[in-house]
Residue frames relative to the residue before (quaternion, step in Angstrom):
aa qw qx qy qz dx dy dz
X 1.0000 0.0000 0.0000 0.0000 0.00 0.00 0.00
X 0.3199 -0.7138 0.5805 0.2261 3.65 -0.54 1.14
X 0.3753 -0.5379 0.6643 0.3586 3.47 -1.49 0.00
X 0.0086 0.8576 -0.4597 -0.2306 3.23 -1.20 0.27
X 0.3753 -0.8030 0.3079 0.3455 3.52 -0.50 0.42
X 0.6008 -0.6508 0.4126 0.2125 2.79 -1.55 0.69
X 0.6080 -0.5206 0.3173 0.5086 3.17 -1.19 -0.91
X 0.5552 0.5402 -0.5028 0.3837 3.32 0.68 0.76
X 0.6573 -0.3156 0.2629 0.6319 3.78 0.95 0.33
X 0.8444 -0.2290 0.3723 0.3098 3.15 -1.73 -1.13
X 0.4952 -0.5173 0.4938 0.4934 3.83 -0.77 0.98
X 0.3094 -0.7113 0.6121 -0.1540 3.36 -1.43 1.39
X 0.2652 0.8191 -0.5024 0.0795 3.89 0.41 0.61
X 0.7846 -0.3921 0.4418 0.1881 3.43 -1.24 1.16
X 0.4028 -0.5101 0.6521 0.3903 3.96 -0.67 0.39
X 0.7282 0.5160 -0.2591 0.3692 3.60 -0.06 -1.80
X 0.7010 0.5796 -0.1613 0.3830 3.44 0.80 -1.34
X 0.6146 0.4472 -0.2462 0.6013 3.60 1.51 -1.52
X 0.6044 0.5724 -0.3437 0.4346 3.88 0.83 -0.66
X 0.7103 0.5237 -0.1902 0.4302 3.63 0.89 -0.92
X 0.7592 0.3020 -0.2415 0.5235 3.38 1.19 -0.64
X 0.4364 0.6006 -0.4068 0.5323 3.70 1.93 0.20
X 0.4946 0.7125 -0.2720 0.4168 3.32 1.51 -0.57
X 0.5752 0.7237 -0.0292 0.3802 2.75 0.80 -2.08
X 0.8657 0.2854 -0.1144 0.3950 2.76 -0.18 -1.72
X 0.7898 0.4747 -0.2529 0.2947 3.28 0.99 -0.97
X 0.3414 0.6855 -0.3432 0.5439 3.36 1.93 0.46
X 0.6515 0.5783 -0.1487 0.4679 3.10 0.85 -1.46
X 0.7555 0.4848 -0.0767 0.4339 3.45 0.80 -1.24
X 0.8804 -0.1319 -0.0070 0.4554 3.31 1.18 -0.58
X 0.5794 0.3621 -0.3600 0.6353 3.01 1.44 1.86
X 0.6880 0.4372 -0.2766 0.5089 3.35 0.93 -0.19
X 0.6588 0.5085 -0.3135 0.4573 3.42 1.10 -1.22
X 0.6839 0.6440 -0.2339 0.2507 3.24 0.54 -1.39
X 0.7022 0.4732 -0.1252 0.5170 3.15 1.48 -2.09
X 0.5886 0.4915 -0.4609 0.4466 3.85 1.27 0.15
X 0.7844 0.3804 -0.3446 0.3483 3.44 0.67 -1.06
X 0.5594 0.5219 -0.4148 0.4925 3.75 1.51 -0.11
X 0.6793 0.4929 -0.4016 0.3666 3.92 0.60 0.30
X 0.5553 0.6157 -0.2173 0.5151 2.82 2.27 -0.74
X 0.6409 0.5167 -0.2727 0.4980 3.76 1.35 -0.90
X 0.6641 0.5555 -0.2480 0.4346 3.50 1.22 -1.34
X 0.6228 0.5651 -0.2211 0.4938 3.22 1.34 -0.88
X 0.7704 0.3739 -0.1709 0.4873 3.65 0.90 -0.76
X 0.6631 0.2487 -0.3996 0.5821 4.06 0.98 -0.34
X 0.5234 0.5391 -0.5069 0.4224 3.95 0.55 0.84
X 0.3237 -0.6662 0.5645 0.3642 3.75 1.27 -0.64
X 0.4471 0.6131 -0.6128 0.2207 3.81 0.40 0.09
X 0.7649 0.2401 -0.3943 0.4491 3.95 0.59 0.01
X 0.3003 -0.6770 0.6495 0.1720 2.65 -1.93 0.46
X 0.6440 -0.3388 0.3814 0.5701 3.90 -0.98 0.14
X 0.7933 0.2302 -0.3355 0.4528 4.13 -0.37 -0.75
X 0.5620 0.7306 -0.3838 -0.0559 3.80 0.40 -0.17
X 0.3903 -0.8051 0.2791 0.3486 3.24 -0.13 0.83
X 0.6036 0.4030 -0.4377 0.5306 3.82 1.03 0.64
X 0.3897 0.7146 -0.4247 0.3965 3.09 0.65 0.63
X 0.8049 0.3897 0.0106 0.4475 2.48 0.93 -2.15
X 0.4372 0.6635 -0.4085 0.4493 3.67 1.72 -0.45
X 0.9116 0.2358 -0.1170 0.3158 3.26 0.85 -1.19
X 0.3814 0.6009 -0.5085 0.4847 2.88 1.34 0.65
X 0.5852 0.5972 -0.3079 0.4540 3.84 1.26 -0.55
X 0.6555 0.4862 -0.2006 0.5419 3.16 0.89 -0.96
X 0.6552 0.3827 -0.3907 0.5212 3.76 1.00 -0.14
X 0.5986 0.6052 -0.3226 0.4140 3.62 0.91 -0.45
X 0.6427 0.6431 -0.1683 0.3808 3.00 1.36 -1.06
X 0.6109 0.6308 -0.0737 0.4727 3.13 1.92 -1.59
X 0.7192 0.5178 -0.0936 0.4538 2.97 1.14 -1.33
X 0.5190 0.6924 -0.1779 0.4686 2.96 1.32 -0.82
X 0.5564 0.5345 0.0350 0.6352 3.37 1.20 -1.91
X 0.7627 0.2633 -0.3584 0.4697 3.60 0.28 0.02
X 0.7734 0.3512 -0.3147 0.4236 3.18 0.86 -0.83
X 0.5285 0.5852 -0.4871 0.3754 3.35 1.02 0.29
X 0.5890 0.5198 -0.3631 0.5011 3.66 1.19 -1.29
X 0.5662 0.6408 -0.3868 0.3452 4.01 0.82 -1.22
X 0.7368 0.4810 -0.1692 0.4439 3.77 0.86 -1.43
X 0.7320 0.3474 -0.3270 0.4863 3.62 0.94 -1.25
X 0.2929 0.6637 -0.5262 0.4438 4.20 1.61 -0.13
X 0.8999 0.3304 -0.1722 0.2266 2.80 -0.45 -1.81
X 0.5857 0.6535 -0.0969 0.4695 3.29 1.31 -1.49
X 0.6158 0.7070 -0.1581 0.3096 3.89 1.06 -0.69
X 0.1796 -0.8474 0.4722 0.1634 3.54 -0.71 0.34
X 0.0333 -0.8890 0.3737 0.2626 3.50 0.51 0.45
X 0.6573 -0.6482 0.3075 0.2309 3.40 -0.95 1.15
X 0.2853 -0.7073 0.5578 0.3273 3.79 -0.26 1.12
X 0.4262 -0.6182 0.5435 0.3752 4.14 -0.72 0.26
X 0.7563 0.4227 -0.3742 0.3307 3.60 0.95 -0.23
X 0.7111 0.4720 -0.2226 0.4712 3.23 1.14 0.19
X 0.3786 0.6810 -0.4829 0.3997 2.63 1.77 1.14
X 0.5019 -0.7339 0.3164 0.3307 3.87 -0.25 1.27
X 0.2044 -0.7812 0.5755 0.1296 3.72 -0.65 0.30
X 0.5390 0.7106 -0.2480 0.3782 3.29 1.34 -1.03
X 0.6803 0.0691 0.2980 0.6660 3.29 1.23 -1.60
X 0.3815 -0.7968 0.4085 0.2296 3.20 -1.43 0.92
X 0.2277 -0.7472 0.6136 -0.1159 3.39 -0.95 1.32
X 0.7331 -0.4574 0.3900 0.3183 3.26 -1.95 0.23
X 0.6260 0.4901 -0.1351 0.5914 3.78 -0.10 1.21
X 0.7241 0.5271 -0.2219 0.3855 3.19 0.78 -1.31
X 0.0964 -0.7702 0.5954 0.2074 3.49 -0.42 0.96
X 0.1269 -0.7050 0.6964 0.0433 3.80 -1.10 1.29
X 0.4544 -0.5241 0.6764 0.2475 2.80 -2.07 1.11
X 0.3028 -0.7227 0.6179 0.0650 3.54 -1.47 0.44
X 0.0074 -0.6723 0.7385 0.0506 4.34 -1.00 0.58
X 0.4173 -0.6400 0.6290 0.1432 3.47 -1.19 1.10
X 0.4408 -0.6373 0.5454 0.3196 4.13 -0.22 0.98
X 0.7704 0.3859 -0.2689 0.4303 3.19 0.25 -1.75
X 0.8279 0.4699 -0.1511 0.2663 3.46 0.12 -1.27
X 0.3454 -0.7511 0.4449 0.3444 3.34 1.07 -1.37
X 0.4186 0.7808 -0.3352 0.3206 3.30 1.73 -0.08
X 0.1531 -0.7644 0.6151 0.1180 3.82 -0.74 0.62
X 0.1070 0.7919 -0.5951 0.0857 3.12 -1.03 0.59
X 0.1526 -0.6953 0.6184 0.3330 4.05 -1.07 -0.13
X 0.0298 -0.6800 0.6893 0.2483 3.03 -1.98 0.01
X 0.2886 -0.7674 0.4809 0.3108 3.09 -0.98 -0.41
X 0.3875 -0.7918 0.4029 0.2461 3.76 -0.56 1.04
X 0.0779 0.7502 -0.6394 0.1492 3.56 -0.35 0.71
X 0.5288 -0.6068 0.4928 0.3306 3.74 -1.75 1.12
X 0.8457 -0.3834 0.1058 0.3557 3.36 -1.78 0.90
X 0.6677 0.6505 -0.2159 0.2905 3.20 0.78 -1.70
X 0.7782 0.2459 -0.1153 0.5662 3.49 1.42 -0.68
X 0.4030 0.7984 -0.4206 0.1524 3.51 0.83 0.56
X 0.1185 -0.8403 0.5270 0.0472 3.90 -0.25 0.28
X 0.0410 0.7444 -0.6303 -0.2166 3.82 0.37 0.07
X 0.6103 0.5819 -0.3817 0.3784 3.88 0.45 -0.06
X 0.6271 0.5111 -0.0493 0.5858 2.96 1.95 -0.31
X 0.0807 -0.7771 0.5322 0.3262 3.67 1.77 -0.66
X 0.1297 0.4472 -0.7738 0.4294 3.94 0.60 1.73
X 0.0251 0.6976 -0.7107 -0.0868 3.86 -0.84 0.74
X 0.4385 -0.6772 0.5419 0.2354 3.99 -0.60 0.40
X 0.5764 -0.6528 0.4493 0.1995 3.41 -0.98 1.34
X 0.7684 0.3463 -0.1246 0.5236 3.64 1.11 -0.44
X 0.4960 0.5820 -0.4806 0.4292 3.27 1.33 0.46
X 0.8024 -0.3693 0.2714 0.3821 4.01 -1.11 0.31
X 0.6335 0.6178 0.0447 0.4637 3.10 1.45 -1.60
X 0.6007 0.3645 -0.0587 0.7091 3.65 1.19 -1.50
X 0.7534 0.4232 -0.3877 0.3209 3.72 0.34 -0.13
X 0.8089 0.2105 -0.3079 0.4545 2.67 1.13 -1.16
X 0.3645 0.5592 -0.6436 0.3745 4.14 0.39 1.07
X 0.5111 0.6616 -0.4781 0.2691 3.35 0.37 -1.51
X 0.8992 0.1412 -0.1858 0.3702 3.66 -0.87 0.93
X 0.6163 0.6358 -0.3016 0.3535 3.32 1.19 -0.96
X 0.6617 -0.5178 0.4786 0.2551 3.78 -1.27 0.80
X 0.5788 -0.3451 0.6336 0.3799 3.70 -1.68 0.18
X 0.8434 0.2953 -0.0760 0.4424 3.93 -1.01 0.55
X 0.7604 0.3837 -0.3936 0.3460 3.10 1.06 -0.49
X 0.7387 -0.2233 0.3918 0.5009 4.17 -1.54 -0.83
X 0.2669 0.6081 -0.7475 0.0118 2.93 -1.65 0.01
X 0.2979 0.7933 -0.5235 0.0886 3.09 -1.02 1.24
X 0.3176 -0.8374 0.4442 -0.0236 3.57 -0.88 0.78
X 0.3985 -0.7599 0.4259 0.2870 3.94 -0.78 -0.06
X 0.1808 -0.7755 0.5899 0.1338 3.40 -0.61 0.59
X 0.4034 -0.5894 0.5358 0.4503 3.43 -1.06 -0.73
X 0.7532 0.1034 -0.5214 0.3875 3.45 0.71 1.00
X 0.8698 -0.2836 -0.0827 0.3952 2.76 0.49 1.82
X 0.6852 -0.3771 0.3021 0.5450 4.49 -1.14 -0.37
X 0.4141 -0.7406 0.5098 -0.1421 2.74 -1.28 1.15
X 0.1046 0.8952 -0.4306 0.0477 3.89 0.42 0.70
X 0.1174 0.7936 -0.5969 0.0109 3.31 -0.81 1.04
X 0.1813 -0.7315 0.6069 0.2523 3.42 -0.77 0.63
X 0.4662 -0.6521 0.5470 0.2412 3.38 -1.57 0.40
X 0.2777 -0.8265 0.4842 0.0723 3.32 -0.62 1.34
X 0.6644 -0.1397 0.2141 0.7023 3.89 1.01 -0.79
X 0.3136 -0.7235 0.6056 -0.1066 2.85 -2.13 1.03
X 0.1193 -0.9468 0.2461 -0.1696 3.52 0.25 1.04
X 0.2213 -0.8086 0.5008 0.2155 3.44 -0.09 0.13
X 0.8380 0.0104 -0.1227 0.5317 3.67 1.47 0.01
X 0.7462 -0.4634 0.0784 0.4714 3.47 -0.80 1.16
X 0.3166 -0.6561 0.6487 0.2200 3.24 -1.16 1.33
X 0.1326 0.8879 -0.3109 -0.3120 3.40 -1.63 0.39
């Protein structure tokens, strides 16, 4: 599966971010894989499945799933650019850029940081360049608007600071 790029250039990944899915993968690769196909073997020279069983079939999902998950981390690895930290933009917000944030409506401050799909986390404030949110910062100045639709309704954030490491 290629990555593909968007309209912001080339798939862009964090140091931290390229580390996390090297992470990832290497769990995946030699603890995850392994313990599936040895529950699958243990499971089969014991006769506990049969052709309809339905733990069988859990874990045969759960390898697909894995696999899946590797070859996905395997492409955006290989396929990646990893982000120099100095050329992460301060000036304006960009990929990298950690941005403070003022809710219009609310008054609420917060940071996130903008980073390309492949490594987003909103549970993490990793907000994704192509989400609603990541678009509509993406360029915009200290001081300036940013605002966006939801389904309950416009959204305003103003941009408070711009950073190259966690604002707090």
């Amino acid at each position: 599966m290629a990555m593909k790029e968007t309209d912001h250039g080339p798939l862009l990944i964090t140091p931290e971010g390229y580390a996390a899915m090297q992470k990832e993968l290497d769990e995946l690769l030699t603890i995850k894989r392994p313990e599936i196909a040895e529950r699958i073997r243990e499971s089969l020279s014991h006769g506990e499945f049969s052709e309809d069983n339905s733990e069988l079939d859990e874990v045969k999902r759960e390898q697909a799933m894995v696999e899946t998950r590797i070859g996905t981390l395997k492409a955006t690895l290989a396929n990646a650019q990893i982000l120099d930290p100095e050329s992460i933009p301060t000036d304006r917000v960009g990929t990298g850029s950690f941005v403070q944030l003022e809710d219009e409506e609310f008054g609420d401050v917060f940071s996130v940081r903008l980073v390309s799909s492949a490594e987003a986390d909103p549970n993490q404030d990793l907000i994704s360049m192509e989400s609603p949110l990541g678009e509509a910062i993406l360029g915009k100045v200290a001081g300036e608007m940013a605002e966006f639709e939801t389904p309950d309704g416009k959204k305003r954030f103003k941009v408070l600071k711009i950073d190259r490491q966690p604002i707090a």
